[in-house]
MIZABA-231284 format. One line per 2 residues: number of its first residue (from 1); for each residue x, y, z of N, C-alpha, C, CB. Coordinates in Angstrom, 1 decimal. Each point is the difference from the previous one (the first is absolute). Glycine has a CB too. Example, Ala and Ser with C-alpha at 12.3 -4.5 7.8 and 13.67 -1.06 7.14 Angstrom:
# residues 2
1> 13.2,-5.7,7.8,-0.9,1.2,0.0,0.9,1.2,0.0,-1.9,-1.2,1.2; 1.5,2.3,-1.9,0.9,1.1,0.0,-0.8,1.1,0.8,1.2,-0.6,-2.2
This chain:
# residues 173
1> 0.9,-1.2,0.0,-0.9,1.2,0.0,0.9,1.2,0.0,-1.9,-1.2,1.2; 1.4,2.5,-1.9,0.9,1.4,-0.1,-0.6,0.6,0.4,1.0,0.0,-1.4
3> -0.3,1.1,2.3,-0.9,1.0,0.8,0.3,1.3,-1.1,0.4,-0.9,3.0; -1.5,1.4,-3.6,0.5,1.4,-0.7,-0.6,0.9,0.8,0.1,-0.7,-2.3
5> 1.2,2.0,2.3,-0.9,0.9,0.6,-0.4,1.5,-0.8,1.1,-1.2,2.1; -2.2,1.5,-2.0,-0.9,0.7,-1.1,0.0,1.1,0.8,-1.6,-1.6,-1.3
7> 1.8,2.5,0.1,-0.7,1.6,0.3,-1.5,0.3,-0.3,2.4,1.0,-0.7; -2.9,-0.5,1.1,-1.0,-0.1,-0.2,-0.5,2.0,0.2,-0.1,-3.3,0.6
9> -0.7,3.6,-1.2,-0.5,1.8,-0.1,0.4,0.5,1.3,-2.2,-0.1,-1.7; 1.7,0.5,2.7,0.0,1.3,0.8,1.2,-0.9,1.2,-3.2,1.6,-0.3
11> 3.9,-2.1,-0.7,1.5,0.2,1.1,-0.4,-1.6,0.5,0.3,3.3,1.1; -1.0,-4.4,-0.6,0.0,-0.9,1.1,1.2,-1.1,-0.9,-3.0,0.4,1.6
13> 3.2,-0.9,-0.8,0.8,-1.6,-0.6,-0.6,-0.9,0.5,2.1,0.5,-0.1; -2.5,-1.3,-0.9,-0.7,-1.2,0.1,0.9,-1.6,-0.4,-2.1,1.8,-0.6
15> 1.3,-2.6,1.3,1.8,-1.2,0.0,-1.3,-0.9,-0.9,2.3,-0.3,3.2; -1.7,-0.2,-4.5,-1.6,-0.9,-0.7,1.0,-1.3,-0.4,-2.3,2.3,-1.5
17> 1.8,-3.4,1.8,0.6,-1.2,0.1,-0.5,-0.8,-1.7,0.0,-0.1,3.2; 1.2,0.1,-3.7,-0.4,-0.6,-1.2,0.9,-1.5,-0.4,-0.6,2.7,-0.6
19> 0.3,-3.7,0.2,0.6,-1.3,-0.7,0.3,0.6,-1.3,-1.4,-2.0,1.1; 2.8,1.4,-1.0,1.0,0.4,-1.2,-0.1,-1.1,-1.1,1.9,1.2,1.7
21> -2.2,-0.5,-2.9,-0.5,-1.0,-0.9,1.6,-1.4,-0.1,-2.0,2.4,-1.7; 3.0,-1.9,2.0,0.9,-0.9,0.2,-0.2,-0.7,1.2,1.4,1.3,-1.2
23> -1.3,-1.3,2.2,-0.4,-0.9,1.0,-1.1,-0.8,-0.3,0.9,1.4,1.4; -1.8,-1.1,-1.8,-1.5,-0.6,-0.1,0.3,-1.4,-0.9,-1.5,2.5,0.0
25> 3.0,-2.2,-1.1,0.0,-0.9,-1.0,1.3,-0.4,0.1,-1.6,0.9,-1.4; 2.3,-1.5,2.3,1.1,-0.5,0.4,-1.1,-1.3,0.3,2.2,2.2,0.9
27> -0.8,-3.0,-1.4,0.1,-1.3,-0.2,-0.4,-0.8,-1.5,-0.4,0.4,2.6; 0.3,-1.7,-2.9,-0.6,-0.5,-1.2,-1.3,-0.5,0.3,2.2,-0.5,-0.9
29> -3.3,0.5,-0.5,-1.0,-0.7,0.7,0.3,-1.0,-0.8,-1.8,1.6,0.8; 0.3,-2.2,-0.6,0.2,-2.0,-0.5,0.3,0.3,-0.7,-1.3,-1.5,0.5
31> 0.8,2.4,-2.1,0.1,-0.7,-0.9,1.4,0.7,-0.8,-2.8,-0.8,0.0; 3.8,1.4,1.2,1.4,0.0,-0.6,0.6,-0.9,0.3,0.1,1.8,0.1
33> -0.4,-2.3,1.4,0.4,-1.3,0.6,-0.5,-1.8,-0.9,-0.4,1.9,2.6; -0.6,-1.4,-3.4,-0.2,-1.0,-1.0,1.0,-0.3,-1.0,-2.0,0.6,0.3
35> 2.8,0.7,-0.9,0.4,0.4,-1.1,2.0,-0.6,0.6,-2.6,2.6,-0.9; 2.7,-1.8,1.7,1.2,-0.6,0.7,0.3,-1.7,0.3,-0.4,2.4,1.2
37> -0.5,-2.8,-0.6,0.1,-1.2,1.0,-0.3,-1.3,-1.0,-1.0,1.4,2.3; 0.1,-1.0,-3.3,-0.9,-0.8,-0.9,-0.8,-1.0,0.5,1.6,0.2,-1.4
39> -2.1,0.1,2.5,-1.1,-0.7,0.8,-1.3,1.0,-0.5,1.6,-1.1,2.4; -2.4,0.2,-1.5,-1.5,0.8,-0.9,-0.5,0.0,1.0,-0.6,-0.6,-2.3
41> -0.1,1.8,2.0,-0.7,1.0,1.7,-0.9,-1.0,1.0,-0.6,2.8,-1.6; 0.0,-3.9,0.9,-0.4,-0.5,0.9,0.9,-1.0,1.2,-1.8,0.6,-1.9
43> 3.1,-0.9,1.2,0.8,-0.4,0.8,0.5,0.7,1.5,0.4,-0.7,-2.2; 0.0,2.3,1.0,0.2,0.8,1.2,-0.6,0.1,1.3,0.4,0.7,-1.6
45> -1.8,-0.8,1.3,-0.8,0.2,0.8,-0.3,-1.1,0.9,-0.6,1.5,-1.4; 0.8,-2.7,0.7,0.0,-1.1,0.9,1.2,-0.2,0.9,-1.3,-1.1,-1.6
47> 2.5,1.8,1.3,1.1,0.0,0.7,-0.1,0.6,1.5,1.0,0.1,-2.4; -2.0,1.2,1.6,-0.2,1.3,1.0,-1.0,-0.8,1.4,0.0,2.5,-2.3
49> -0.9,-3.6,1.8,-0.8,-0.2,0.8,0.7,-0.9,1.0,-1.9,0.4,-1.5; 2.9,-0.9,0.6,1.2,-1.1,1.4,1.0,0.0,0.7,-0.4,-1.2,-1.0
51> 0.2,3.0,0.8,1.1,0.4,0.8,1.2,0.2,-0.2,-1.0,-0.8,0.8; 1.1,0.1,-2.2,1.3,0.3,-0.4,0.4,1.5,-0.7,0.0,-2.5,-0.2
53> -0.7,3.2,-0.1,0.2,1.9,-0.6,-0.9,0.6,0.6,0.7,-0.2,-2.4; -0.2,1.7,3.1,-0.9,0.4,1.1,-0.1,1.6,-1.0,0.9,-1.6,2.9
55> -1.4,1.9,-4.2,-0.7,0.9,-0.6,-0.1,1.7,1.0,-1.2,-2.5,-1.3; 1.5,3.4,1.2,-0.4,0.9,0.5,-1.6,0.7,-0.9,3.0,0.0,0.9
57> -3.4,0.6,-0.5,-1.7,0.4,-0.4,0.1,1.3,-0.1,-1.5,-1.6,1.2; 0.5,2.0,-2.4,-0.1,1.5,0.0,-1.1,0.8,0.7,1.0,-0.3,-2.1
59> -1.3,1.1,2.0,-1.3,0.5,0.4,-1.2,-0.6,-0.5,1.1,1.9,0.0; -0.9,-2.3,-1.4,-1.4,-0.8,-1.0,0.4,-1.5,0.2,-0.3,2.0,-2.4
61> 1.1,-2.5,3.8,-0.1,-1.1,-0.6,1.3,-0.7,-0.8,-2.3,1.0,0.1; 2.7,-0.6,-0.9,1.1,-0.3,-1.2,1.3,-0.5,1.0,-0.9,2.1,-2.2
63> 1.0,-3.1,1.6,1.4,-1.4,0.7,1.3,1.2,-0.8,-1.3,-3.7,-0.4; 2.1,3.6,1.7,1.6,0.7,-0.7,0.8,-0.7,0.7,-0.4,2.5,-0.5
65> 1.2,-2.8,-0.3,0.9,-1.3,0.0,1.7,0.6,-0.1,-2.3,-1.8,-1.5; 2.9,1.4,2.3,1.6,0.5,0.3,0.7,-0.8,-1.2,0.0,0.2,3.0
67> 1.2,1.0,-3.0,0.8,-0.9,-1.1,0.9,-1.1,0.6,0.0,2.0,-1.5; 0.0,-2.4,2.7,0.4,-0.8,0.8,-1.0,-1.3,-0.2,1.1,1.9,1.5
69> -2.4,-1.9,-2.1,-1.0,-0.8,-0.1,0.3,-1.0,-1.0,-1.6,1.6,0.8; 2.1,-0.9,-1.6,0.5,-0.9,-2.2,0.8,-0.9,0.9,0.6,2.2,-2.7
71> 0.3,-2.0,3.8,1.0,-1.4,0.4,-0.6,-0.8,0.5,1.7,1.0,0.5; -2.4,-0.3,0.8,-1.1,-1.2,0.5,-0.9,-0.9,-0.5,0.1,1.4,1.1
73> -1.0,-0.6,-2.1,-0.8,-0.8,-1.2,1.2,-1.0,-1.0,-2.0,2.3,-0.2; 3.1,-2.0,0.1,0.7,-0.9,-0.8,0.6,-0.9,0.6,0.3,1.3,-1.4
75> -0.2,-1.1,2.6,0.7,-1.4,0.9,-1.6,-0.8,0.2,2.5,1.4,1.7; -3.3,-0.9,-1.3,-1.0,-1.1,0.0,-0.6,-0.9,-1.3,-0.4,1.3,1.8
77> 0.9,-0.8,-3.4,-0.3,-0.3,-0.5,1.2,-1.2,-0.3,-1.8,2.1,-0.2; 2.6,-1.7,0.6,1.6,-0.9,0.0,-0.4,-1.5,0.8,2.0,2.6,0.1
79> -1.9,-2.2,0.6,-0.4,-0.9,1.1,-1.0,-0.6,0.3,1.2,1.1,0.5; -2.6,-0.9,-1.3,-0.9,-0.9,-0.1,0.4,-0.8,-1.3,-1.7,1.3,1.4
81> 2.3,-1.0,-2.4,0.5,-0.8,-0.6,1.0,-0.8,-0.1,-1.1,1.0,-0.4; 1.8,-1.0,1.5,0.7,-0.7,0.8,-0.2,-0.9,0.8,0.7,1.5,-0.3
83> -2.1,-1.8,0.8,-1.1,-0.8,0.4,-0.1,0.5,1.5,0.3,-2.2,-1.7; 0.5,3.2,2.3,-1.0,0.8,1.4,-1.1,0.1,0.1,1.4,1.1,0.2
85> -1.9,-1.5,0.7,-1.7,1.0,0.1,-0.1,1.2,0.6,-0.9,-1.9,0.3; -0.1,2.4,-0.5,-0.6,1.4,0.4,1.0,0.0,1.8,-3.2,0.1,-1.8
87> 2.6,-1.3,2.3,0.1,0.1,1.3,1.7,0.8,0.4,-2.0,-2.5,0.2; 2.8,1.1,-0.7,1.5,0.2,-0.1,0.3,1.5,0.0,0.3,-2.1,-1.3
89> -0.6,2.7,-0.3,0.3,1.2,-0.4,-0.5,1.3,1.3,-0.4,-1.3,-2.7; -1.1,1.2,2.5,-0.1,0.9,1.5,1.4,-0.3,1.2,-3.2,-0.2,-0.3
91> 3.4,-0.9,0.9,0.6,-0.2,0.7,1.7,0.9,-0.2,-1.9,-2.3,0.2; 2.4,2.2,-1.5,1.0,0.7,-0.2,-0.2,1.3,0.0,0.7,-1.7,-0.9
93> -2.3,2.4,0.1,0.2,1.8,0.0,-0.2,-0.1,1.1,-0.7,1.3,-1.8; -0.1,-1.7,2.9,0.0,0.8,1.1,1.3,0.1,0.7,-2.1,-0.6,0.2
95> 3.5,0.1,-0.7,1.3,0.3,0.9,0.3,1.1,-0.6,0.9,-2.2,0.5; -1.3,2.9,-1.7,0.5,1.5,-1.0,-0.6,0.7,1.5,-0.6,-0.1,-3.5
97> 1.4,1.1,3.4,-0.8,1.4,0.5,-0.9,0.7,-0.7,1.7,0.4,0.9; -2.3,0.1,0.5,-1.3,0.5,-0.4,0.2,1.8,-0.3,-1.4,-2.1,1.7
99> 2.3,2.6,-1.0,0.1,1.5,0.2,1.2,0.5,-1.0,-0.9,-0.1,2.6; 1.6,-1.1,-3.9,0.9,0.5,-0.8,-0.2,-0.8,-1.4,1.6,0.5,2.1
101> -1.2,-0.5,-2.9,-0.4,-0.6,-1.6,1.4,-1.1,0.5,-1.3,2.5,-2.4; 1.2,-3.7,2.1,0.8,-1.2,0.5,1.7,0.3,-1.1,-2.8,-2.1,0.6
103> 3.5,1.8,0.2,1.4,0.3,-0.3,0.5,-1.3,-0.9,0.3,1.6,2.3; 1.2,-1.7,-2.6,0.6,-1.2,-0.3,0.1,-0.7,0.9,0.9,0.8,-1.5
105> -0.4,-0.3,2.8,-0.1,-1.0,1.0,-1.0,-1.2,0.8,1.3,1.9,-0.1; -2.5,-0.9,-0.2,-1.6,-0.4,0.6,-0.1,-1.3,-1.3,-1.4,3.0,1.1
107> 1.3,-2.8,-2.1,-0.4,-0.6,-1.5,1.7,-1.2,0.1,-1.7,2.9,-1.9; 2.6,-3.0,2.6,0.9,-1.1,-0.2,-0.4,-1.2,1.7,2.4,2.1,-1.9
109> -3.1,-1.7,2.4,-0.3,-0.5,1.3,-0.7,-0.9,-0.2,0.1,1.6,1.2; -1.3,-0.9,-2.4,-1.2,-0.9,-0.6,0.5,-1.1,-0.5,-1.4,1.6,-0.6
111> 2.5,-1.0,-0.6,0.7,-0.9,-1.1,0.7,-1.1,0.8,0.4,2.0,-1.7; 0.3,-2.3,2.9,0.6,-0.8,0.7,-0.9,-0.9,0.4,1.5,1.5,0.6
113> -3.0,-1.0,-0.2,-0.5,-1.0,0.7,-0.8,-0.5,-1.2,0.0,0.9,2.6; -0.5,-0.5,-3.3,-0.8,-0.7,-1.2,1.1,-0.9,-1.0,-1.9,2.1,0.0
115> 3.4,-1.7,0.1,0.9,-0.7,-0.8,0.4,-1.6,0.8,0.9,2.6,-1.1; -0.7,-2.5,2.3,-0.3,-1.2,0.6,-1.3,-1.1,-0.1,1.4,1.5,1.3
117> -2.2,-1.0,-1.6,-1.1,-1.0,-0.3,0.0,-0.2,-1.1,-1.3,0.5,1.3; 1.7,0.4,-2.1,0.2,-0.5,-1.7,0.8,-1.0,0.1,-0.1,2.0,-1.1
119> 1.3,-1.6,1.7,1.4,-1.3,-0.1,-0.9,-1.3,-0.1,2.1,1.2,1.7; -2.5,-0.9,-0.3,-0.7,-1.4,0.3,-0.8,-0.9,-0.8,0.1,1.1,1.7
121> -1.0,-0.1,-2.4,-0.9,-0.5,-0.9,0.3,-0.6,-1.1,-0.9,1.3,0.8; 2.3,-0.6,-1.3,1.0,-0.5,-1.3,0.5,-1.1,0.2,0.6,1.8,-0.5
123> 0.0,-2.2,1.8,0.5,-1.4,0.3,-1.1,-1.0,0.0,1.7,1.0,1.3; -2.7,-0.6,-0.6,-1.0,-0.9,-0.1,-0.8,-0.4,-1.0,0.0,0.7,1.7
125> 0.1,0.1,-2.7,-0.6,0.1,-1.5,1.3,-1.2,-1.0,-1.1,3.4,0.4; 2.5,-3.0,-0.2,0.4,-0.7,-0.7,0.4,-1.4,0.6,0.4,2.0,-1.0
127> -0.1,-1.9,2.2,-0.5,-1.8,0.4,-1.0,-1.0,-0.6,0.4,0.8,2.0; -1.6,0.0,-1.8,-1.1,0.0,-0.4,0.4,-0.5,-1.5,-1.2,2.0,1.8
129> 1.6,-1.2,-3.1,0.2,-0.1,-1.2,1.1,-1.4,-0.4,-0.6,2.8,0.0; 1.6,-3.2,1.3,1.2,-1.2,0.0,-1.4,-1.2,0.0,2.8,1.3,1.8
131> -3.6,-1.1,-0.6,0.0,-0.9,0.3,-0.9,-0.8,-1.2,0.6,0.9,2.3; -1.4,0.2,-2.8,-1.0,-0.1,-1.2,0.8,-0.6,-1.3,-1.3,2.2,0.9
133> 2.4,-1.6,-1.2,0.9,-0.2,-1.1,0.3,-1.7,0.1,1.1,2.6,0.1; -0.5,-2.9,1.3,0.4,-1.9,0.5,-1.1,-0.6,-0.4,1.5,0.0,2.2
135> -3.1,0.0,-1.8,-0.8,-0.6,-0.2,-0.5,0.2,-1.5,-0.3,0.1,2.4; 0.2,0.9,-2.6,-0.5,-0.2,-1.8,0.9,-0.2,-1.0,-1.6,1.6,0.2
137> 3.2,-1.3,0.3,1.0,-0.4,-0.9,0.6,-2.0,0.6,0.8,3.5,-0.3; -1.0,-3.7,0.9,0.2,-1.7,0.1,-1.1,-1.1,-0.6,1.1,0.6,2.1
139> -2.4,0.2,-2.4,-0.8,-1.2,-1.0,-0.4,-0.6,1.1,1.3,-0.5,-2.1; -0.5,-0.3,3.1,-0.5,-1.1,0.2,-1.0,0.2,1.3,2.1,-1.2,-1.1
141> -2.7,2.4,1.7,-0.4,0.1,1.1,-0.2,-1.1,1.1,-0.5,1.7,-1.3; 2.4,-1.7,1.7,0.1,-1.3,1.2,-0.9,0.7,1.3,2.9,-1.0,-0.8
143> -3.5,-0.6,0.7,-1.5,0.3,1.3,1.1,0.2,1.6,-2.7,-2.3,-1.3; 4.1,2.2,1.1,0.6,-0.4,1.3,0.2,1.9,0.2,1.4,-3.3,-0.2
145> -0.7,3.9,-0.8,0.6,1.3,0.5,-0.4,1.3,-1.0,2.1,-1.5,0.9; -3.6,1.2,-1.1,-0.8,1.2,-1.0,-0.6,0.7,1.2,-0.8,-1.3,-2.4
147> 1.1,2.3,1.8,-0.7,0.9,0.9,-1.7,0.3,-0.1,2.3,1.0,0.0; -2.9,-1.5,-1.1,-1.4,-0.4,0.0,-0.5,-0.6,0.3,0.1,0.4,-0.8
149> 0.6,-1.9,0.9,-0.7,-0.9,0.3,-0.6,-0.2,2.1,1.6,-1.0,-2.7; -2.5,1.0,2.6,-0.6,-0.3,1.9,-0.8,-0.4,0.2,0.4,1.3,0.8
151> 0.0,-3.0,-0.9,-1.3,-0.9,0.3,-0.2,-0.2,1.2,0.2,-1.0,-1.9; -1.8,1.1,2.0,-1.0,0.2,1.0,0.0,0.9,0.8,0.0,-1.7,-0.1
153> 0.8,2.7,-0.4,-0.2,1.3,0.3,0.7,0.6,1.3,-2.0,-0.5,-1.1; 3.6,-0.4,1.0,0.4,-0.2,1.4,0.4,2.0,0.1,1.2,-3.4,0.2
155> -0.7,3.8,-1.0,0.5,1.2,-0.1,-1.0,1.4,0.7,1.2,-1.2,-2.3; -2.4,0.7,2.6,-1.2,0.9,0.4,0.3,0.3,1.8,-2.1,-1.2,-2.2
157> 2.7,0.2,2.7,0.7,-0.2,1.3,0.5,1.5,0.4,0.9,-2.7,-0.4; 0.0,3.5,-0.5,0.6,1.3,-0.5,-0.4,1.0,-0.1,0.8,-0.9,-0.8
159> -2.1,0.8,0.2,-0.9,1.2,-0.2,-0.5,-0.5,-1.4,1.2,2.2,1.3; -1.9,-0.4,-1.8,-0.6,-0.5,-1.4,1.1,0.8,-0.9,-3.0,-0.4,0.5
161> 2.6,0.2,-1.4,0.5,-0.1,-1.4,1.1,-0.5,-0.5,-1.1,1.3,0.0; 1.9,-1.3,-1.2,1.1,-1.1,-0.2,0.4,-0.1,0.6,0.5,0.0,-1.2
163> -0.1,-1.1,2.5,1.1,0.6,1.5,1.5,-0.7,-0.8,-2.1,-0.5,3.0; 2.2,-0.6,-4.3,1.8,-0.1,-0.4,0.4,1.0,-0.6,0.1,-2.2,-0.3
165> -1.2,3.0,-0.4,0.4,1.3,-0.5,0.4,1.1,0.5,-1.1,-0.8,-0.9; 0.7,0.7,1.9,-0.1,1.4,0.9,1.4,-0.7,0.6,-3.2,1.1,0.7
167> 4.1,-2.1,-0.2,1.2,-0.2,0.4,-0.2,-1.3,1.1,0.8,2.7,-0.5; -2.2,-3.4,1.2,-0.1,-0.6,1.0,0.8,-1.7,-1.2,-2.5,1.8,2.0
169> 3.3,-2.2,-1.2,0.7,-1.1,-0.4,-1.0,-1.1,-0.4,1.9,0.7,1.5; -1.6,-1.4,-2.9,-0.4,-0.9,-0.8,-0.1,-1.3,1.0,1.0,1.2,-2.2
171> 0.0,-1.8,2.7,-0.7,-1.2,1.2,-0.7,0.4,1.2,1.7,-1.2,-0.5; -2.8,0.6,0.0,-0.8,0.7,1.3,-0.5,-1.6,0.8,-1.3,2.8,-1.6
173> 2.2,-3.9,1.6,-0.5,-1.5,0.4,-0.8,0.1,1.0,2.0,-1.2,-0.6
């Protein structure tokens, strides 16, 4: 808000409070944030409803969006396709600060802890791909040391789903 102060005829000064057409229009709205981000406003908005982008409002209403927001929107779009969920992701912006646009430092804290579960996921992915390769590359799927084979279902003892896949050991006598 600007305080102008007015002259006004027989001499009084009057203080008249006016919104500066610049202030009023700071920030981006959606549909620059569309244009930037390449998400589509209804994303945005679904983002906005989970917490993950906290929009500042105009007088009418109108979402204004920090240029600190295009990182945020792009790390969640990074990272859900990276297979995080919403949940995850919230879990990381909420470590950004709230009272500064997030630094390199803030944005490498994330990257440490989301790069550790990646690791993980890559090892587990290509085991996963070895072990796939021995069974479909030997032909013979030996019933003694396939990781498919589990008769009578001894493997369910483990939990559910593939449990030789997932790493629980093939003799299960």
């Amino acid at each position: 808000m600007i305080i102008v102060i007015v002259k006004v005829s027989f001499n009084a000064i009057v203080k008249v409070s006016m919104k500066s057409k610049g202030l009023r229009n700071r920030g981006m709205s959606i549909g620059q944030m569309e244009q930037r981000t390449g998400l589509a406003a209804s994303a945005i908005r679904h983002y906005e409803s989970e917490g993950l982008v906290t929009p500042d409002r105009t007088e009418t209403g109108q979402r204004r969006y920090q240029r600190a927001d295009i990182r945020r929107l792009s790390f969640i779009m990074i990272s859900q396709s990276l297979g995080f969920s919403l949940s995850e992701i919230r879990d990381a912006l909420a470590s950004l600060p709230s009272d500064r646009a997030p630094d390199k430092r803030d944005w490498s804290r994330i990257s440490r802890r989301f790069g550790a579960v990646l690791d993980t996921r890559i090892a587990r992915m290509q085991d996963l791909r070895d072990r796939l390769d021995q069974c479909i590359g030997c032909g013979c799927l030996s019933l003694k040391t396939c990781g498919l084979y589990n008769p009578r279902d001894r493997a369910r003892r483990n939990g559910v789903g593939p449990r030789f896949l997932l790493g629980d050991p093939v003799d299960m006598g």
